[in-house]
C-alpha positions, 0 to 999 in steps of 0.5 A, a space after each residue: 827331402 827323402 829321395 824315395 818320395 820324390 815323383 819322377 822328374 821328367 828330363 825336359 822339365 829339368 832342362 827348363 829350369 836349369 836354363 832358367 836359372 842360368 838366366 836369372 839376373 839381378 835380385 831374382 838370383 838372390 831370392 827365389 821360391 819353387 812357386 816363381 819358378 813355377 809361374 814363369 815355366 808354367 809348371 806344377 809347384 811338386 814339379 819344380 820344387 822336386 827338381 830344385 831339391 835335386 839341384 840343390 844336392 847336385 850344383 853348388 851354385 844353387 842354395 836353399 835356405 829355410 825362412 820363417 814367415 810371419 802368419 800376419 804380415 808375410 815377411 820373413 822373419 828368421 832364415 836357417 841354413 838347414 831345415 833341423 836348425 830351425 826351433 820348432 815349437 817356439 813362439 814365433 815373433 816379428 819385428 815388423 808385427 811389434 813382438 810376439 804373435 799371439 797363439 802363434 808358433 814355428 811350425 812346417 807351415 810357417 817355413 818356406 824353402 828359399 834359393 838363390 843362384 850364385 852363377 853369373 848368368 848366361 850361358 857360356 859355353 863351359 856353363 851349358 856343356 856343365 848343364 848338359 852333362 849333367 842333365 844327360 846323367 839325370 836322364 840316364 838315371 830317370 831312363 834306368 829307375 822307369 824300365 826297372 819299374 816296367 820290369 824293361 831293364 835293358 839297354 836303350 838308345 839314347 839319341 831320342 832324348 
């Protein structure tokens, strides 16, 4: 995703889904969409989806993977590391749909971005000071692109945050 179409993460919808991740368990952690994370945090699709993105480039632990859907059945029928490994354009074929699908072809929406989580949950204390700094430096920077664009460069306070 080109970072200069991104909206503007907000720090504290940030923090959310960082500590959600720390505490997902079991299956939840192999496979999950923007979307679920969405409903559970009660936060728009964009919002998450930019702030998983921005995860993805900034913690190893978190993954995304790119899944062809089947148009019928909705099953995943292929999963690629990265979004140019993907054979656009081809005909699109599902095993549990018995072979190619008429008419049908990969295209971006038949493609779902899929993460997992490799951290072990929890929140120990090495985990949330990891968080933590993190979260401060993306606050930092969200601070620092906001006063540039209101043309208020300057030093501020950061106690409030």
């Amino acid at each position: 995703m080109n970072s200069s179409r991104r909206t503007e993460i907000r720090p504290e919808y940030l923090e959310r889904v960082a500590k959600f991740l720390m505490n997902l368990e079991g299956q939840n952690r192999k496979r999950f969409t923007a979307s679920y994370v969405a409903a559970k945090l009660g936060l728009s699709d964009d919002v998450v989806a930019n702030i998983l993105q921005w995860l993805t480039e900034t913690d190893p632990d978190l993954k995304v993977r790119f899944e062809i859907m089947c148009p019928n059945c909705h099953r995943s029928v292929n999963s690629f590391e990265s979004i140019e490994a993907i054979p656009f354009n081809q005909s699109l074929e599902c095993d549990e749909c018995e072979g190619e699908i008429e008419g049908a072809t990969i295209g971006k929406e038949n493609v779902w971005r899929v993460y997992s989580y490799n951290r072990e949950p929890g929140n120990s204390s090495e985990d949330v000071k990891i968080l933590d700094e993190s979260i401060d430096i993306k606050k930092k920077q969200i601070l620092k692109l906001t006063l540039k664009k209101s043309g208020r460069d300057h030093q501020m306070n950061w106690q409030h945050l």
